[in-house]
C-alpha positions as CSV (number, residue, x, y, z in Angstrom):
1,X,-18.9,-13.6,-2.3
2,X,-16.6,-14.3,-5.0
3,X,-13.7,-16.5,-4.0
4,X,-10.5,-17.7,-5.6
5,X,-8.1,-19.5,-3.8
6,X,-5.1,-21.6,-5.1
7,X,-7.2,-22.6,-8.5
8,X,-5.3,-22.2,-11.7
9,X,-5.0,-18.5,-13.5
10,X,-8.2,-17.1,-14.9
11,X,-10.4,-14.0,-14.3
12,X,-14.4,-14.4,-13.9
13,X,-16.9,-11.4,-14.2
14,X,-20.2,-10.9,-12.1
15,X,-22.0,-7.9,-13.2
16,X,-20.0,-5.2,-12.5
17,X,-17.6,-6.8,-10.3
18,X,-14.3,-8.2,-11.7
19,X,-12.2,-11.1,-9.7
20,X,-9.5,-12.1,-11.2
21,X,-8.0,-15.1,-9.8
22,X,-4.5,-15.8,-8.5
23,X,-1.7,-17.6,-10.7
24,X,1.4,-19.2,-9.8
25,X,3.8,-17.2,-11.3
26,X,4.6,-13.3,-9.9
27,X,3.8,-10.6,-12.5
28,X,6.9,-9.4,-14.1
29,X,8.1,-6.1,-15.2
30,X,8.7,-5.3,-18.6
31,X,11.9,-3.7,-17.5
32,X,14.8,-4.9,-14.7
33,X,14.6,-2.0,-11.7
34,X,17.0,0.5,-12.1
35,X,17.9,4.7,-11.1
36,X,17.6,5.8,-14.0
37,X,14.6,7.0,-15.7
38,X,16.1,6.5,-19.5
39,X,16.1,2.8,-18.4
40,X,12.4,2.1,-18.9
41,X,10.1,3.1,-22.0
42,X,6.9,5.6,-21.6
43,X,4.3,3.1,-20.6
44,X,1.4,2.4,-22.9
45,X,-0.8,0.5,-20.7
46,X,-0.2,-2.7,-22.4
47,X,2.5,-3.7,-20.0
48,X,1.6,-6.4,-16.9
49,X,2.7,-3.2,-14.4
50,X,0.4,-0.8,-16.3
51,X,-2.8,-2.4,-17.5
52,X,-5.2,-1.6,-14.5
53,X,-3.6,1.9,-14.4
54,X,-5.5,5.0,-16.4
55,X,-2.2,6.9,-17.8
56,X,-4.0,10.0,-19.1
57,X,-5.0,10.7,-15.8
58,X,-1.5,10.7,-14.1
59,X,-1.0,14.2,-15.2
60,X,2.6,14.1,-17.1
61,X,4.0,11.6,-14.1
62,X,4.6,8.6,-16.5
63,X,5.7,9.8,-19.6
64,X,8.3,12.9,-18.4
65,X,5.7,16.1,-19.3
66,X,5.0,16.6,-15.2
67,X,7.3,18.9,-14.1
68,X,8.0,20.7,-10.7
69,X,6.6,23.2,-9.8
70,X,6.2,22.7,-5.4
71,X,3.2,22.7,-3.8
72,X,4.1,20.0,-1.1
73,X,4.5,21.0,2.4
74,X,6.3,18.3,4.4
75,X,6.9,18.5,8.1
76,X,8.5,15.8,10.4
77,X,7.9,15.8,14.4
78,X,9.8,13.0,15.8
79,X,10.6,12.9,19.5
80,X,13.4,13.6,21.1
81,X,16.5,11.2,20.0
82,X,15.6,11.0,16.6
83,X,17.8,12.5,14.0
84,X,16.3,14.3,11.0
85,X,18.1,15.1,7.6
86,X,18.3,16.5,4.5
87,X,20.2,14.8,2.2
88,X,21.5,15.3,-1.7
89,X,20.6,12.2,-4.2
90,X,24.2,11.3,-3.7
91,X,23.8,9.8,0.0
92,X,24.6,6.1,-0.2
93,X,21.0,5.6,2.3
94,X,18.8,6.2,-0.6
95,X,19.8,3.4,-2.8
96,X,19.8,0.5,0.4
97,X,16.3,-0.6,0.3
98,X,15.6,-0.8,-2.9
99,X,15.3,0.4,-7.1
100,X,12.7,1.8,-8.5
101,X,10.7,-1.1,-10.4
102,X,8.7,1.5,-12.9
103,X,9.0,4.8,-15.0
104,X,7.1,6.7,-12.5
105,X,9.3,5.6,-9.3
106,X,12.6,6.5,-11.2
107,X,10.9,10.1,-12.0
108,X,10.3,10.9,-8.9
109,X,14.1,9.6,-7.6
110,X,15.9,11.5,-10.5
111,X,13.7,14.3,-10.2
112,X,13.7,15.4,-6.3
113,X,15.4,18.2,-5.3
114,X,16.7,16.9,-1.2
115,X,15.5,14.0,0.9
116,X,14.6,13.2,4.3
117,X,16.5,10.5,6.0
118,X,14.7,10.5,9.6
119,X,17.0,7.6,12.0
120,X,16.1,6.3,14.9
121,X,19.6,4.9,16.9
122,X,20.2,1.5,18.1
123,X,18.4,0.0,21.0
124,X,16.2,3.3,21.1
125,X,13.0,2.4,21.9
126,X,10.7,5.6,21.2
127,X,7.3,6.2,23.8
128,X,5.6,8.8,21.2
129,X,5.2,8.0,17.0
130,X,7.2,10.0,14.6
131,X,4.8,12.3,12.8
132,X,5.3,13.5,9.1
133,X,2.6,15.4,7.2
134,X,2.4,15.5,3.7
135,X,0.3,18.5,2.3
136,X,-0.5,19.2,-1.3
137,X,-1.1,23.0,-1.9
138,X,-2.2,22.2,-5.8
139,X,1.4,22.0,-7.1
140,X,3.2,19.3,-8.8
141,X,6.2,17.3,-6.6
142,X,8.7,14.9,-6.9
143,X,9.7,12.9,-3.2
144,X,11.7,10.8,-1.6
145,X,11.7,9.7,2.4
146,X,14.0,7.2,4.2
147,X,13.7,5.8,7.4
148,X,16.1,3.9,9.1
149,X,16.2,2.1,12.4
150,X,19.3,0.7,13.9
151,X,19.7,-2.6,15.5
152,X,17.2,-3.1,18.6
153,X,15.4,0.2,17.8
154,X,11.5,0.3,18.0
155,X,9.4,2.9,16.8
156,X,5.7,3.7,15.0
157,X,5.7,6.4,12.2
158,X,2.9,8.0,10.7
159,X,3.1,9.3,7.1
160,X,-0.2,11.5,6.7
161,X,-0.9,12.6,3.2
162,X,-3.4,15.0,3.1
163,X,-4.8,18.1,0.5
164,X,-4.6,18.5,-3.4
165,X,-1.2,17.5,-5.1
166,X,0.5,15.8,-8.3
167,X,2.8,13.7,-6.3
168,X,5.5,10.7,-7.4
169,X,7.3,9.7,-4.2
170,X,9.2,6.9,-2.9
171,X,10.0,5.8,0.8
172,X,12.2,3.0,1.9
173,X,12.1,1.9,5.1
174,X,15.8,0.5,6.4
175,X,15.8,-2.2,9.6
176,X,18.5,-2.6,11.7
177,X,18.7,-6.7,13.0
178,X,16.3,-7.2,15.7
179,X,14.6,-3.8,15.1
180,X,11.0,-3.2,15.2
181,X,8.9,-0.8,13.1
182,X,5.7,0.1,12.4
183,X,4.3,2.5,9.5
184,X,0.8,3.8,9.1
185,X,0.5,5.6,5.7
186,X,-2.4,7.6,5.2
187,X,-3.8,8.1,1.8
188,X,-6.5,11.1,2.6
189,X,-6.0,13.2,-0.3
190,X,-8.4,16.1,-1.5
191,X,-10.8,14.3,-4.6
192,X,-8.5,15.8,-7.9
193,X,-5.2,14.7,-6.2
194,X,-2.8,12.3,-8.3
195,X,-0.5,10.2,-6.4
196,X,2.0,7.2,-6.6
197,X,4.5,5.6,-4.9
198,X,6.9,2.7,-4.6
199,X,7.2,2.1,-0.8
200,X,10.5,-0.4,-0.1
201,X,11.3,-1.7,3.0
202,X,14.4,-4.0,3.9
203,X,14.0,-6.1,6.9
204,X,17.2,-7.2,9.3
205,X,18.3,-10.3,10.7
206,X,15.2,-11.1,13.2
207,X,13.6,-7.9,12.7
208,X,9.8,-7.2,12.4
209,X,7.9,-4.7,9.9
210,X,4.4,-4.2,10.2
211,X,2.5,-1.5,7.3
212,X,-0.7,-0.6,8.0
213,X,-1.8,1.8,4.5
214,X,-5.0,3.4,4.3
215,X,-6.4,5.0,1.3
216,X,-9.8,7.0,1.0
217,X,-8.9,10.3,-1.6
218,X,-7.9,11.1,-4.3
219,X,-8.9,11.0,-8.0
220,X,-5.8,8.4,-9.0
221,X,-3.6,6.8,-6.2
222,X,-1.1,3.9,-7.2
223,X,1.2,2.7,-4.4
224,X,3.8,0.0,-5.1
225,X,4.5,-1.3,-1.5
226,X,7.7,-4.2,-1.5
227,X,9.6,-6.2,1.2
228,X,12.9,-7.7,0.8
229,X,14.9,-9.4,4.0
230,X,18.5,-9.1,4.9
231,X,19.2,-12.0,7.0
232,X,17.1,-15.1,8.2
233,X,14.2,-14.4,11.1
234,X,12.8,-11.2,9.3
235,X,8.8,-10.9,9.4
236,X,6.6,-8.4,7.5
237,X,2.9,-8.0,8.1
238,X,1.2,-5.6,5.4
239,X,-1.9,-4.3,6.0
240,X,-4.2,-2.6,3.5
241,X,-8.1,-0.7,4.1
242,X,-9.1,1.5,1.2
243,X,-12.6,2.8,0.6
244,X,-13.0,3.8,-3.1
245,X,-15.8,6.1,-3.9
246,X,-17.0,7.4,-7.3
247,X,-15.0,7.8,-10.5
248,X,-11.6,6.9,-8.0
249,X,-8.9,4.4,-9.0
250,X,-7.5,3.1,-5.8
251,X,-4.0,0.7,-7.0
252,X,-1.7,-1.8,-4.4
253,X,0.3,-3.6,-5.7
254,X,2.5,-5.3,-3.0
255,X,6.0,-7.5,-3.3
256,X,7.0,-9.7,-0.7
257,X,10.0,-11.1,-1.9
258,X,11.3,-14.2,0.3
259,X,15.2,-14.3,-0.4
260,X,16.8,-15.3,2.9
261,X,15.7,-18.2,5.0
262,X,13.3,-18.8,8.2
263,X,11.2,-15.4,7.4
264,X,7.7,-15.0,7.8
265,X,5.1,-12.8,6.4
266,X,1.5,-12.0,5.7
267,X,-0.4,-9.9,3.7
268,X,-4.2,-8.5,4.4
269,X,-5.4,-5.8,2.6
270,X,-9.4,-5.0,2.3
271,X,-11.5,-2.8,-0.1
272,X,-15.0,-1.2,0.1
273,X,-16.2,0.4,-3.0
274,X,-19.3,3.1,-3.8
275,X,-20.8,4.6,-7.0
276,X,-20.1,4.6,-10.7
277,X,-16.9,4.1,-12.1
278,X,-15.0,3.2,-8.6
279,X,-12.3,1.6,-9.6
280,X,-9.8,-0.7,-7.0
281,X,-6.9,-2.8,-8.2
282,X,-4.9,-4.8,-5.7
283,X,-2.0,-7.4,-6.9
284,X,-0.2,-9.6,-4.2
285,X,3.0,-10.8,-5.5
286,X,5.2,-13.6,-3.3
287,X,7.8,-14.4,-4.5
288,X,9.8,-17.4,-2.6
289,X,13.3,-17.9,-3.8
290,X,15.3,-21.0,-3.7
291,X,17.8,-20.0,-0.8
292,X,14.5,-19.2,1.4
293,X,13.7,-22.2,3.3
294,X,11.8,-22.3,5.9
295,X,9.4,-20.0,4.8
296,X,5.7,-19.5,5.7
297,X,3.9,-17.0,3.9
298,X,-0.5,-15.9,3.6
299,X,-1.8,-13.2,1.6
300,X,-4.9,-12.0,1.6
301,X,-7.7,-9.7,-0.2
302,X,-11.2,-9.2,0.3
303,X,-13.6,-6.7,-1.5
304,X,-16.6,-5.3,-0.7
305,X,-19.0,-4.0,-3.3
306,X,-21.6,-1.5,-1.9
307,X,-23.5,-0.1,-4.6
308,X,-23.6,-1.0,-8.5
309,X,-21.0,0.7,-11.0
310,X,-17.7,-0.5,-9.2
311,X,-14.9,-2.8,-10.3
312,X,-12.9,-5.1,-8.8
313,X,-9.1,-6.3,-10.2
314,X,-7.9,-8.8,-7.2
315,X,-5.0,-10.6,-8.3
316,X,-3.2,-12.9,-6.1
317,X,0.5,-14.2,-7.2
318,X,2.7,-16.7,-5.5
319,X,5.8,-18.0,-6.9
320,X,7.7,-20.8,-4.9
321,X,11.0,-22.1,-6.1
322,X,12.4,-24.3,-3.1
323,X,9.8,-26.7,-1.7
324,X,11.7,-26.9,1.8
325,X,9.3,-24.4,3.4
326,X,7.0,-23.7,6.2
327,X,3.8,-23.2,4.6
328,X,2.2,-20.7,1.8
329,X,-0.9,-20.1,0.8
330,X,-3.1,-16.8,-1.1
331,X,-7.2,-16.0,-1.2
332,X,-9.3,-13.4,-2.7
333,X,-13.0,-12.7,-2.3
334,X,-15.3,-9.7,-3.8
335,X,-18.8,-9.7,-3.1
336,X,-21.9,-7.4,-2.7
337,X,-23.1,-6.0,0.4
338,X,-24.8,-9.2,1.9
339,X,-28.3,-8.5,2.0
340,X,-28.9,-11.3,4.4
341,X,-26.7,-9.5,7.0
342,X,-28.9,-6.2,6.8
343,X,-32.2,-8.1,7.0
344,X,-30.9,-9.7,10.1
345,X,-30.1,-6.3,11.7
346,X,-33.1,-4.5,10.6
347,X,-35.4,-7.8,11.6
348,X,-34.5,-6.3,15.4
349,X,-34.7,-3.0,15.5
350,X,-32.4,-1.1,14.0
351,X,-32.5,1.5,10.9
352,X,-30.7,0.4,7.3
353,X,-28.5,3.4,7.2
354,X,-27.3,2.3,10.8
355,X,-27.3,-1.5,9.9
356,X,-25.0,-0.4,6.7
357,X,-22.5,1.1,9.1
358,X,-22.4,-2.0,11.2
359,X,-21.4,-4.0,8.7
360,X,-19.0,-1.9,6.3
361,X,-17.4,-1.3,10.3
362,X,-17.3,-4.9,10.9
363,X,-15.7,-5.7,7.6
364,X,-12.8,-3.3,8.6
365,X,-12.4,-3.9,12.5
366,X,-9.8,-6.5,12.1
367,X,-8.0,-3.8,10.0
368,X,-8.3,-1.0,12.7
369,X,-7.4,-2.8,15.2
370,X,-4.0,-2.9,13.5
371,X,-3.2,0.9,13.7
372,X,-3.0,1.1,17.5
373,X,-3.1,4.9,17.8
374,X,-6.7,6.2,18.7
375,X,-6.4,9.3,16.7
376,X,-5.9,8.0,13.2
377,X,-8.3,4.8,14.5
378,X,-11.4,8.0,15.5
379,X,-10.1,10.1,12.3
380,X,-10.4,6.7,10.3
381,X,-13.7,5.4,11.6
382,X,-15.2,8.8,11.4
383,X,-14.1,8.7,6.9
384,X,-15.9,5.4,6.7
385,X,-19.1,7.0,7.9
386,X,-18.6,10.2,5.6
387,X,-18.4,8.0,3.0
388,X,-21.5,6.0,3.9
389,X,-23.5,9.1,4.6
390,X,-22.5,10.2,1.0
391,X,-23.8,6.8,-0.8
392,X,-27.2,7.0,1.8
393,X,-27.5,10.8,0.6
């Protein structure tokens, strides 16, 4: 397996895997964030944000030719406590966590018609997840989603994504000090879908955020996931499985952005890729500022390469400009399936197609594990063997 970790910048290429190794400097926007579409040019795919990206299959959504036309059913179950809105772009909640960093993220915020603000009230601590489904019905749609926990609140929310749609959304995620929230966004989109989205979450005083995002369809999905604190204590986990199949481009590219002191956080996102022309990009920016001491920070990627004809971007950043901190540190790996692995399994007993699943399985438990609802966790398990059925087939 492939490995880079803390070695200067610099890309190497194994047949027809691609690692790219990590530098010390985060990537940088060709444009400061902002509302307002006008505010960044029509990317060309020469820009640091853009490069990995395939722009003339985004359907319209980064140069301003996609236009609305519906198509996206959402519905939100929440238990019993939980207040549920529909808001006008003027509502001061929408702008808390977060610009949009791209053209594409400022489309979608200038372009939606009403957002939903689901909030969860202080010290409530919710027994059953909030639910929202997300269901393309072929059209074209422009989104946006906040949800905000008051001080002392705990809750889990699933964002399932699921059918055929042209889709530019953005979700920001608003905790209260000493809240706790957990978000599992699923990615399983019919194979011609087109989706992206900047995800922002901004963490309280001693609060904890933990995003667990899992990707299988889609013909193009980009999501843009970013952390910022609001007072010392925070911590963020982001967790990442994606299983990129044939002619897919899979994109992360994830933000942590240290800017108060004494918070923690740590990144782990893992790949598995299949057939000709897969395509999976994942940058990890960290960016430590100079007022964040006492910081301790890991990110993470690992890549696994199943059949020949797939590509691999892994790009690790990590900027650190105070060196009063706890500790930081960044790796990524790619490698093909390890043969040696499959020859130990089948050496007692047990068929290839079944030693396959073994391994791809135990490449992702530690990833599962994280979800801690045993639907998504049976619905999850049971992709990863579709998928592998598919390749055997």
């Amino acid at each position: 397996m492939a490995e880079a970790q803390n070695s200067p910048a610099g890309s190497t290429t194994a047949g027809s895997i691609a690692v790219a190794a990590e530098s010390t400097v985060v990537s940088r926007m060709s444009a400061p964030p902002s509302f307002d579409v006008a505010d960044f040019p029509v990317p060309h795919g020469r820009e640091e944000e853009w490069r990995f990206t395939p722009l003339e299959r985004l359907r319209g959504l980064h140069d301003g030719t996609a236009t609305a036309t519906g198509g996206v059913k959402v519905d939100v179950q929440a238990p019993a406590g939980v207040t549920v809105e529909s808001v006008g772009r003027d509502d001061a909640r929408l702008r808390r966590a977060g610009k949009p960093v791209d053209r594409v993220a400022a489309q979608a915020f200038s372009a939606f018609e009403r957002a939903s603000v689901v909030t969860v009230p202080k010290d409530t601590v919710l027994a059953e997840p909030i639910r929202i489904a997300v269901h393309g019905e072929g059209g074209t749609a422009f989104g946006h989603q906040v949800i905000e926990l008051g001080a002392f609140a705990e809750a889990v929310v699933v964002i399932d994504h699921t059918g055929d749609a042209v889709l530019a959304a953005n979700v920001d995620y608003l905790l209260g000090d000493g809240a706790k929230l957990t978000v599992v966004s699923v990615q399983d989109w019919d194979d011609k879908a087109v989706h992206v989205g900047q995800h922002n979450a901004l963490i309280g005083r001693d609060a904890s955020f933990k995003s667990v995002v899992v990707t299988f369809g889609g013909d193009v999905v980009r999501l843009h996931p970013r952390v910022a604190y609001a007072g010392p204590g925070g911590e963020a986990e982001l967790f990442g499985l994606y299983f990129t199949d044939a002619g897919q481009h899979q994109e992360h590219r994830l933000l942590v952005t240290h800017n108060a002191p004494h918070c923690k956080s740590n990144v782990v996102y893992k790949g598995a890729l299949q057939g000709d022309a897969a395509h999976a990009v994942w940058i990890g920016d960290v960016l430590i500022e100079a007022a964040a001491e006492g910081t301790d920070t890991y990110e993470m990627n690992r890549n696994l390469v199943l059949t020949d004809g797939a590509r691999v971007d892994s790009v690790p950043n990590l900027e650190i400009e105070t060196g009063e901190i706890a500790g930081a540190g960044h790796a990524s790996a790619t490698g093909r399936f390890d043969d040696e692995q499959l020859f130990y399994l089948m050496a007692r007993g047990i068929r290839e197609s079944d030693a396959r699943r073994l391994v791809v399985r135990g490449f992702f438990a530690e990833l599962v594990q994280q979800i801690g609802l045993a639907d998504i966790q049976e619905r999850l398990l049971s992709r990863i063997e579709e998928e592998l059925e598919a390749a055997v087939a």
